[in-house]
N, C-alpha and C positions, 0 to 999 in steps of 0.2 A: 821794594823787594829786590835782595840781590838775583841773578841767576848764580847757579854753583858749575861756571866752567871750567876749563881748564885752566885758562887764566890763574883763577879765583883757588882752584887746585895748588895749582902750582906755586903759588902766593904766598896761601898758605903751610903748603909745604916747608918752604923755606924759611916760612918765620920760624915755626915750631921746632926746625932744626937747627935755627941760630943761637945767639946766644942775649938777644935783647928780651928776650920775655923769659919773668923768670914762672916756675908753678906754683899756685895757689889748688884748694881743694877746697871744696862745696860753696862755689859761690862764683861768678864769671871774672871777679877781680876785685882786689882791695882796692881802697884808697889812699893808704900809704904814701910816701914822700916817695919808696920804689915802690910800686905795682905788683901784686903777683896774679897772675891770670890760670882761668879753664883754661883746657886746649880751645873750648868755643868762645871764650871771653877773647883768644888772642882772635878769632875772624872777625867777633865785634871791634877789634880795635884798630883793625887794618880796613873796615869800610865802614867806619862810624856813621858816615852818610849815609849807609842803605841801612844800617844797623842799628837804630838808633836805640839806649835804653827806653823801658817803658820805669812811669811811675816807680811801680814794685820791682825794677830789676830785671825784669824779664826782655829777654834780648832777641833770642832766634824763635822763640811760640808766642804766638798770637791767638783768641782766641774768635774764632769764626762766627758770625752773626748767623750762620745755619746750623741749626740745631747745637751752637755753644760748643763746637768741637774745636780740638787746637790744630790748629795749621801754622806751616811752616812759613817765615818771614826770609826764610832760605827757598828759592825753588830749586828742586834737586836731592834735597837735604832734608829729610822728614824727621817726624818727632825719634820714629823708632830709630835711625840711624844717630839720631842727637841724642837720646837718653844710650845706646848704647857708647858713644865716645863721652859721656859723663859719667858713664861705668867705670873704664877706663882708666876715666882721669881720678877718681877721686874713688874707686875702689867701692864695691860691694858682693854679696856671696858669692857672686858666681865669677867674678873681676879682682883678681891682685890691683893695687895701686900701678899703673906702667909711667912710664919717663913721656917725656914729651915725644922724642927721639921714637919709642916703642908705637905711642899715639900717630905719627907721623906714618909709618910705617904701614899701620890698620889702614887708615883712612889712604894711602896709596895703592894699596893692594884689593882694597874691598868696598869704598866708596866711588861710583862713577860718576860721571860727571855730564849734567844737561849738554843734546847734542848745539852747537852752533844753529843758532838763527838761519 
């Protein structure tokens, strides 16, 4: 399990406002000769070791051996803070489609980050 600190923050930050990952929509990333990734496809791909895919794709939920809930494979970073920056990314009714840049932004101003050990 990663924690989501500030590190991990800021990490990601930076990828999302670079220019190596490009966007992809409804899926955490292609497999293409170039990639296009989620915005959470790009955290999968900056700690692939903590991140690991599962079987079906599934990246940052897990599903919980207590009562079969999903839990997050992020600590810090819950389902509802994930299905919202997949809103985000990939647009639904109440979500225009945003840039990466725009995505970057949300989650700097509105996601916090586990305090230090």
């Amino acid at each position: 399990m990663l924690r989501f600190t500030q590190e991990v923050k800021d990490n990601w930050l930076k990828a999302l406002r670079g220019r190596r990952f490009k966007k992809a929509m409804g899926t955490l990333h292609t497999s293409e000769d170039k990639p296009r990734y989620c915005c959470l496809g790009v955290l999968q791909a900056l700690y692939p070791e903590d991140l690991p895919e599962s079987d079906n794709g599934e990246m940052l939920l897990s599903s919980s051996s207590i009562g079969n809930k999903e839990r997050s494979r992020v600590s810090g970073l819950g389902p509802v803070v994930q299905a919202a920056l997949a809103a985000r990314n990939d647009g639904d009714g109440d979500h225009k489609i945003h840039s990466f840049g725009a995505i970057a932004k949300y989650i700097e101003n509105n996601v916090p980050v586990m305090p230090d050990k």
